[in-house]
C-alpha positions, 0 to 999 in steps of 0.5 A: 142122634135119634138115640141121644135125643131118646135118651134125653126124654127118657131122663127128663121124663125120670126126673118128672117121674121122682117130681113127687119126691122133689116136690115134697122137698120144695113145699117143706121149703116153701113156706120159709121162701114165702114168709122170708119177703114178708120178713124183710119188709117188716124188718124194714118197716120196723126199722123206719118205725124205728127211726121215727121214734128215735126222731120224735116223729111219733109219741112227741108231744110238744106241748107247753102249759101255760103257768098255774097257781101255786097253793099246793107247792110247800113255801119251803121249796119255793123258796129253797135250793135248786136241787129237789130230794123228794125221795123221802116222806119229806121234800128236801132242798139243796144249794150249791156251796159258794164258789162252787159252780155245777155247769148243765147241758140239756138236750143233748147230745149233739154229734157237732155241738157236744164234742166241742162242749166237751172239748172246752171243759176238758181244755179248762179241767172242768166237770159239768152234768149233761141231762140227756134225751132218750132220742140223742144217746139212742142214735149217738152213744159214743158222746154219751159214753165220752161223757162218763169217760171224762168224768162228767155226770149224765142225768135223765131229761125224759126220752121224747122231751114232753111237759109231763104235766100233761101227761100219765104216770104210766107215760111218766115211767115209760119216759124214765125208762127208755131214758134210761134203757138208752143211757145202760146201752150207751155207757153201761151206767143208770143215774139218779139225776133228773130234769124235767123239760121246760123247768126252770127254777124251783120257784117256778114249781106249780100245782100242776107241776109239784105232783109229777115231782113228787112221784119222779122223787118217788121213783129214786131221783133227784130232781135238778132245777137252776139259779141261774139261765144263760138263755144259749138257746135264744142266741144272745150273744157271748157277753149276754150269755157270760153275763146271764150265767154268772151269779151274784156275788160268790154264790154257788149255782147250778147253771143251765146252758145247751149242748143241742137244739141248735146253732150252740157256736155263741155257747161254745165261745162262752165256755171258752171265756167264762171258765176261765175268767170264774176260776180266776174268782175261785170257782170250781166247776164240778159234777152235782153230787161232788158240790153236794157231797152226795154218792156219785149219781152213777151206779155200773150196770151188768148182765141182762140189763146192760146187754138189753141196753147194748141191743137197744142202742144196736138196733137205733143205730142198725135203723140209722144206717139203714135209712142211710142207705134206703136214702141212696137207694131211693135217690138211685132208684128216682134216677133210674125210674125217671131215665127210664121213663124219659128213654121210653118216651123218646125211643118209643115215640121214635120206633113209632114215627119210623115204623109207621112211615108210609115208605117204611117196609122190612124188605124189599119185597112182602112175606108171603110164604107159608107159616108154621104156628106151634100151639103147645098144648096141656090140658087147655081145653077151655081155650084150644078150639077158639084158638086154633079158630083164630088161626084158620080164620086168618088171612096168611097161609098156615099150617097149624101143630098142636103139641099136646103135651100128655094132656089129660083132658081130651084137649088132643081129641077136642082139635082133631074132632074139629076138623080145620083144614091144616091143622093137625095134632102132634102127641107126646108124653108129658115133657114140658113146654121147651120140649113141645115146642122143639118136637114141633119144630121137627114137624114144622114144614116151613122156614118161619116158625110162629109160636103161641100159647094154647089160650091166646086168640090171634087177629086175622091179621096177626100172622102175616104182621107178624112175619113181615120183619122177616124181609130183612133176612137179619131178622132172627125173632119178631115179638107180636104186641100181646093184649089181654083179652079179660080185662073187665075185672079189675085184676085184669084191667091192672094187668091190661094197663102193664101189658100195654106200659110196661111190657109193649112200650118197653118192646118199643124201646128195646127194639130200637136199642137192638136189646129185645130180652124176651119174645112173648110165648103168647106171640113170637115168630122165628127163623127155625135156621135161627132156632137151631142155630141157637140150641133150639127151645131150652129147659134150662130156665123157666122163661125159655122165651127170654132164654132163647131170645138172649142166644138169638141176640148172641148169636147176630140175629136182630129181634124186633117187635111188630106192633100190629100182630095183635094176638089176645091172651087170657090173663090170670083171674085171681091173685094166686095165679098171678103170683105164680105166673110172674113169680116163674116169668121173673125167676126165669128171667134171672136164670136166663140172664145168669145163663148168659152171663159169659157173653159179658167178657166174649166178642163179637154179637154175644159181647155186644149183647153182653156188654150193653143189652145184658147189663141193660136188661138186668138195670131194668128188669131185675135191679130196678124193680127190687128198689122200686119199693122205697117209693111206696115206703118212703110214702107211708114214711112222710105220710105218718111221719113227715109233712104230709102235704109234701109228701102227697106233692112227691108221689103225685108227681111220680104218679104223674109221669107214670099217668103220662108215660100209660096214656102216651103207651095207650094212645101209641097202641090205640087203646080207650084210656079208661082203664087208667082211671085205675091206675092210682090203685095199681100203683098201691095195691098191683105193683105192691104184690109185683114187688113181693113176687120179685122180691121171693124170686131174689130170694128163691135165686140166693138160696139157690131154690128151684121152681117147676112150671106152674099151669094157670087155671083156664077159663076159656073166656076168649072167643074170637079176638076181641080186638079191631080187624085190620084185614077182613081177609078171604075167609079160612086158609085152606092151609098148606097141609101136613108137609114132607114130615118131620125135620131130622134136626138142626144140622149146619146153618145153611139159611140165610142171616148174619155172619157167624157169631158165636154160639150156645149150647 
């Protein structure tokens, strides 16, 4: 065994060795993973930016001018036909023939109203023009495209509907052209008729309006006006709209009605009596150009045009679906926020009630018994001797291992000139953390195993809190309550406010659903018979303590949290520390649920595990957070394109229940509630890189990337634990001493705990 496991050192130690060769491969790969979450969120925000435009919900300008004198406008026009020709040097007006009837639509289309337009003409054999909006034909081209089929004529009525006497010609051109951008995309055809929004007849023509005319004739097009207004959109009734539409005598006209805008039902029921009853009087119903026996207004498109018209007409309507499905996924994500948030509350509020009973007790007799605390140690230097103070000062005996793991800094040399009564230093070539834990295991002299990292600060209390659950001889793993302990920046309060939230409250929950995922590296006790039960500490993953603590949970051993082991931890100071940190704790986590995977469809502990805390864990900790931003997306939406007033009242609402869930974690953890103060913030600034890292982490798992350990930059800021004392305690634990030597390895399961279960390897 001693053979193998040299063996296994030997080849972990050759794959750090060739680390330079691999590391070279991961930085060429690294930009691309950073830049891809970037990509995605742009891809998103341009997708709602996308939408929004298509919606008029930016660029619209609803504005209507007030009628203006009419001096400047030619009489002849005023009192000339409804169709304007002002492409030449002189303005020409047409009429329709007699009996001869040109049927418009505006505003659309529309997904219910159009079809049944179109439906009615096509019953009757009737051609009509629709004069389309850039908005509608982008998101629906299929009507569009109907249209052309069936013969009818298309004609531009700008993109986002504006008065366009108020606005430039640059506008002008940009209406006309995306008007038409949409119309190439959705039937393949550009046309030369046009109507502006809000006109009517073409005496109503002014001296505002004669000049954007003017150059819209200038442009290549024929401006259509109407002679008579069914005045649909007021919903009249069947008989007004029939009889408003209907010109006197046998004259021809151009006809305005609408297939958008509105309820179009009393309009669909007039179409249905009046072509008829006009045919009957001889009229035929037929496309402008036909009555004016023109060249079709039509001209087919090809190449670049018509594939930038295609990719147009793809891109609105990739946006439509997705806000579809960003819809669900924010109704999803609303559930899951509030049920979780509704689950902490209650779970917490009662793992506090029975923990904190005086007749509460683990067992039915205190631990007493001395502890083993493993400090992994590399290069902390700034840390290690607060650290180990701590833990001499304390109030339970120890013994104290520091594994130094090939550190280059003198941490080693600093703990041994210190001189602490049981505490000793146990060296080794640089392995990693998994590996310093498990070689200190082998040193350990006693059953209950603490486990800490190098830069945290234990309360004297800690220790023996920490340990008391195992009493209960079917407590496998106990996780303290972590604090951070430099949370005087605001960077650092953020973090103090997660840690109490997101991290303790949690624990409490877990604890009660018998689903603990991860026992904090900063403070955690085990069974070593549990531990070697499990495979002891695995670099299989970069989170080794969620790893091992999902293989205690499978192999029937509880894990429990201790609120009162307090222990102070140093947390990342500036934002590239804190990405690297979670970007390792969430990847890790993925790993580790994939590890552990099997348990899902297996028996026993490990199916009760797999079936309802993996599922469970992955809801929470993985799913959860990836939709969560569509909270703070859908905010910026409504902010530039909804009611803001309505919008604010949603977000201050789900910051409320936030608010109450961190004060309800303060106040069970005993903390001052100023650091919520900040808590608007964090939820626009904080939770916005935590959505980034997770997001980089899916990615780094599909891709199938792989990540090394990423040590954070030590300030050694701590000094003794800042936290309140529980227990004075009698001054520093002599301590038990180096004990018998090292442990030859796991062997069978001989301690105490629960029946066998299945296990990991």
């Amino acid at each position: 065994m001693a053979r193998a496991q040299h063996a296994q050192h030997a080849h972990r130690g050759a794959g750090r060795r060739s680390r330079t060769s691999r590391s070279r491969g991961r930085r060429a790969r690294l930009p691309l993973r950073y830049l891809l979450p970037s990509l995605l969120l742009v891809a998103i925000v341009a997708m709602l930016l996308l939408r929004g435009y298509v919606h008029s919900e930016f660029l619209a300008d609803h504005r209507v001018r007030p009628p203006a004198p009419v001096h400047e406008v030619p009489e002849k026009i005023l009192g000339g036909g409804p169709v304007l020709d002002a492409r030449g040097e002189k303005p020409v007006s047409h009429r329709v023939p007699d009996k001869t009837m040109v049927l418009t639509f505006d505003d659309g289309p529309d997904p219910e109203w159009t079809p049944k337009v179109l439906d009615k003409l096509k019953k009757h054999r009737a051609h009509g023009v629709f004069f389309v909006t850039g908005t509608m034909a982008s998101r629906y081209p299929d009507l569009v495209r109907r249209m052309v089929d069936e013969g009818h004529e298309v004609g531009l009525h700008t993109f986002n509907h504006p008065d366009l006497s108020f606005q430039s010609r640059k506008r002008i051109d940009w209406e006309l052209a995306q008007n038409q951008l949409a119309l190439e995309g959705a039937a393949g055809v550009r046309t030369s008729l046009f109507r502006p929004p809000y006109s009517s007849k073409a005496d109503a023509l002014d001296n505002k309006s004669w000049p954007v005319t003017r150059y819209i004739g200038q442009r290549g097009y024929i401006t259509a006006f109407i002679d008579t207004d069914s005045e649909d959109w007021k919903r009249p009734g069947v008989d007004e709209i029939i009889r408003r539409a209907t010109p006197q005598g046998n004259k021809g006209a151009v006809v305005l009605m609408h297939d958008s805008g509105g309820n179009r039902a009393q309009t669909v029921a007039a179409l249905d009596r009046f072509l008829p009853d006009m045919a009957e009087r001889g009229y035929r119903f037929t496309n402008l150009t036909e009555a004016l026996d023109a060249p079709s207004a039509h001209t087919p498109v090809s190449g670049f045009e018509h594939w930038k018209g295609k990719a147009w007409v793809f891109a609105v309507g990739v946006s439509e679906r997705a806000m579809g499905f960003l819809v669900v996924g924010l109704a999803v994500i609303g559930v899951l926020v509030f049920g979780r948030f509704g689950l902490m509350l209650v779970l917490s509020g009662l793992h506090a009630r029975r923990v904190r009973k005086r007749t509460f007790q683990w067992g039915r007799c205190p631990v007493t018994e001395p502890v083993s605390v493993l400090v992994p140690a590399y290069n902390e230097r700034e840390c290690i001797a607060n650290t180990v103070r701590s833990l001499v000062a304390g109030d339970h005996p120890v013994e104290v291992i520091v594994i130094d793991d090939g550190s280059t800094d003198g941490t080693a040399d600093l703990v041994e000139d210190l001189r602490l009564p049981g505490v000793r230093v146990v060296r080794q070539a640089n392995a990693g953390k998994p590996a310093a834990l498990n070689n200190g295991l082998r040193h350990a002299s006693y059953e209950l195993i603490v486990m800490m990292d190098g830069d945290t600060v234990f309360e004297p209390s800690t220790v023996r809190e920490l340990v008391q659950p195992f009493a209960d001889p079917r407590v496998g793993a106990v996780a303290g309550n972590a604090k951070v302990g430099n949370r005087d920046s605001l960077i650092g309060a953020w973090q103090h406010i997660e840690y109490v939230m997101g991290f303790n409250l949690d624990r409490r929950m877990y604890d009660l659903l018998g689903c603990m995922p991860t026992i904090p590296g900063a403070v955690g006790a085990f069974r070593r018979t549990a531990l070697w039960r499990a495979g002891g500490m695995s670099d299989d993953t970069l989170a080794e303590d969620t790893d091992v603590t999902m293989a205690l949970h499978r192999d029937g051993w509880r894990v429990v949290y201790a609120e009162n082991a307090r222990a102070w931890t140093e947390a990342p100071e500036s934002v590239q520390q804190l990405w690297s940190q979670r970007y390792r704790w969430s990847y890790g986590t993925m790993q580790a649920i994939w590890k552990h995977r099997r348990a899902v469809i297996e028996r026993g502990p490990s199916g009760r595990f797999g079936r309802i805390g993996l599922p469970f864990v992955s809801l929470f900790m993985v799913f959860a957070p990836l939709l969560a931003p569509l909270i703070d997306i859908f905010l910026l939406y409504g902010l530039v394109f909804g009611e803001t007033g309505k919008t604010l009242l949603a977000w201050g609402a789900v910051l409320a229940v936030q608010g109450v869930c961190a004060a309800y974690a303060f106040r069970l953890d005993r903390e001052r509630m100023t650091p919520l103060l900040s808590l608007p913030l964090q939820q626009v600034l904080y939770r916005q890189l935590m959505y980034v890292v997770l997001l980089q982490s899916w990615i780094t798992a599909l891709t199938g990337g792989r990540l090394r350990w990423q040590k954070l930059r030590r300030t050694g800021s701590l000094g003794a634990a800042p936290g309140p004392k529980t227990a004075a305690g009698p001054g520093p634990a002599a301590g038990p001493g180096p004990g018998p030597g090292p442990v030859a390895g796991p062997g069978p399961a001989t301690g105490p705990g629960p029946a066998e279960g299945v296990g990991v390897r």
